[in-house]
C-alpha positions in Angstrom: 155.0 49.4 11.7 158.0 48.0 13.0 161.1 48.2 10.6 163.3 45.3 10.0 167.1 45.0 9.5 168.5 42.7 6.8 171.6 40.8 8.5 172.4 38.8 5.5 171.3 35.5 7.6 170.8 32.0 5.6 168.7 29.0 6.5 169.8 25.9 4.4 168.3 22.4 5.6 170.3 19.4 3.6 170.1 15.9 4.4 172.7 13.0 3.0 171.5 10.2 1.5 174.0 7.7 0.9 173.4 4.4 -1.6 176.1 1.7 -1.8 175.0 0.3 -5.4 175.0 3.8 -6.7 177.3 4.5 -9.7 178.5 7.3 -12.8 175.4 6.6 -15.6 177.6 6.2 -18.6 177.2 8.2 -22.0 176.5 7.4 -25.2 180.2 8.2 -25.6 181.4 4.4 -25.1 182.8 4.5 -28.8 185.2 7.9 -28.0 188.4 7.7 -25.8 188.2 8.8 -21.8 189.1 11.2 -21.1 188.3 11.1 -17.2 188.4 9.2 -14.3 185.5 9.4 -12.1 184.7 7.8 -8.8 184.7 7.7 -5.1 187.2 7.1 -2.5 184.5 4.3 -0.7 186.4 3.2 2.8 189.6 1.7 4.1 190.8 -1.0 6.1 193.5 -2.5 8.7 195.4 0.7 8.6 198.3 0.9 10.7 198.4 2.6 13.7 200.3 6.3 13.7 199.1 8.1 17.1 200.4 5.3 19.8 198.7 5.7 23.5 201.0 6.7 26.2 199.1 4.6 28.2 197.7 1.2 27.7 199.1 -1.8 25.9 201.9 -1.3 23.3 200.1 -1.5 20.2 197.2 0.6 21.0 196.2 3.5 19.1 194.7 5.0 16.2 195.0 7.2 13.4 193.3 10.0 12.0 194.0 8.7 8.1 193.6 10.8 5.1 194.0 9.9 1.3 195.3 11.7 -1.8 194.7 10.2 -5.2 196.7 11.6 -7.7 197.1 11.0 -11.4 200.0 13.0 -13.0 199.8 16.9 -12.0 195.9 16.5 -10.5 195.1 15.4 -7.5 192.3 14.9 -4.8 192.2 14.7 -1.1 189.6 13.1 0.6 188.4 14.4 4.5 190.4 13.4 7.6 188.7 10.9 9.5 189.2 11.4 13.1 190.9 8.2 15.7 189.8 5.3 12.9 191.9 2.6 11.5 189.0 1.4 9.7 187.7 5.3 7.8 184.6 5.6 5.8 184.5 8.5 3.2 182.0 7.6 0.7 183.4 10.6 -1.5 183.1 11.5 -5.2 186.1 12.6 -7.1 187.1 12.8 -10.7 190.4 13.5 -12.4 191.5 14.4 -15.8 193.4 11.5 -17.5 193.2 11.1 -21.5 193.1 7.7 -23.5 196.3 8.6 -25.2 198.2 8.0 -21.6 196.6 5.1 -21.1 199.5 2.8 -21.3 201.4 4.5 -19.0 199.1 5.8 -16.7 198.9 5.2 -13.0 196.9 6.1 -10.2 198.9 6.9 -6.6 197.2 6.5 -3.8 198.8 7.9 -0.6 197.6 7.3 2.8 198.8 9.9 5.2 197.7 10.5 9.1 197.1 13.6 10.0 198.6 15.9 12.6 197.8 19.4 14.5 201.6 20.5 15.0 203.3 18.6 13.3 204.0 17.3 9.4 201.5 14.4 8.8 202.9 11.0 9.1 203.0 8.7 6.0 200.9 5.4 6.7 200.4 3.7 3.8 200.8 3.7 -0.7 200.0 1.9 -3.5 200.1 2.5 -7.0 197.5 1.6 -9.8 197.9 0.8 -13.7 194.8 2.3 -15.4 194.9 0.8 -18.8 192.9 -2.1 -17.2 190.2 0.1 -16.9 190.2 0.6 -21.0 188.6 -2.8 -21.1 185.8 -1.5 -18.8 184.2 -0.1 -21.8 183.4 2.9 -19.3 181.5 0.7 -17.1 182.0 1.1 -13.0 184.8 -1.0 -11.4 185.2 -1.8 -7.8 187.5 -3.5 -5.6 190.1 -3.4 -2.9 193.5 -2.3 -3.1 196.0 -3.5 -1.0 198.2 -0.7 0.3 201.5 -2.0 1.7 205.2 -0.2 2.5 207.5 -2.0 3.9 205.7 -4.6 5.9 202.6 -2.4 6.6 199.0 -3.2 5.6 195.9 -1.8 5.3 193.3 -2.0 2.0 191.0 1.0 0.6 188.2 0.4 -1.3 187.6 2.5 -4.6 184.9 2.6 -7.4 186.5 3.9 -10.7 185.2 4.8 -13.8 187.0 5.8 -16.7 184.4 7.7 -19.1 184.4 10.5 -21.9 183.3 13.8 -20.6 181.8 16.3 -23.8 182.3 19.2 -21.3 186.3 18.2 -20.1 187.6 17.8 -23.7 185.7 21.4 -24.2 188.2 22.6 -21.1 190.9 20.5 -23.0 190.8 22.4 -26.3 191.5 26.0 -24.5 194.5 24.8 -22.5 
């Protein structure tokens, strides 16, 4: 019988399946305060343009954009998308913010593009009030947000939910 070495080798098949209308199934915990925000960083648009062509007309180029949501200390940072000015990233996040910041609570959105060997160059910001959301009643929002520094454009498209998580006000009661 032939003996057989174990290499520590791992097969794992996954497939993506992606579904625009899909959002957070709220709780039963409508009546308790949020205490965090949920969704996903969906796509942007008419970003400007960071990595210029030497050659070509003027205004060509592209970008390889990035975006960083951050509510006070937490943050998340979505995937590089590669020569787009029009990224899709269709990615979950969530980030802690409690009910009793609500009136002063803001969502940044920074738009960077990214680069190999050098710092990454700022595109595009916004920033978000996210007491609006209260009225929500911890059902889904979605919409556009226009991003705009001095005279730039460009719009990214977020789904936000702000819900009460049992399990992060467990985390909360040990900090």
């Amino acid at each position: 019988m032939k003996q057989r070495t174990k290499c520590g080798e791992l097969l794992v098949n996954a497939r993506w399946f992606t579904n625009e209308n899909r959002v957070v199934a709220p709780r039963d915990n409508r009546d308790k305060p949020p205490n965090l925000l949920v969704g996903r960083l969906i796509r942007a648009r008419g970003l400007p343009v960071a990595d210029k062509r030497v050659f070509g007309k003027q205004n060509e180029g592209t970008s390889d954009p990035f975006v960083t949501l951050t509510v006070g200390a937490d943050s998340f940072t979505g995937a590089v998308v590669p020569s787009s000015l029009q990224p899709y990233w269709d990615e979950a996040f969530s980030l802690p913010v409690h009910a009793c910041e609500a009136e002063t609570a803001k969502l940044k959105i920074l738009c960077e593009d990214w680069d190999d060997l050098s710092a990454n160059d700022f595109l595009v910001s916004a920033e978000m009030a996210l007491a609006p959301l209260l009225e929500q009643r911890g059902q889904p929002w979605r919409d556009w947000i226009q991003l705009r520094p001095g005279g730039s454009r460009g719009e990214v498209e977020l789904e936000l939910q702000w819900i009460y998580e049992p399990e992060a006000a467990l985390l909360d009661a040990f900090e």
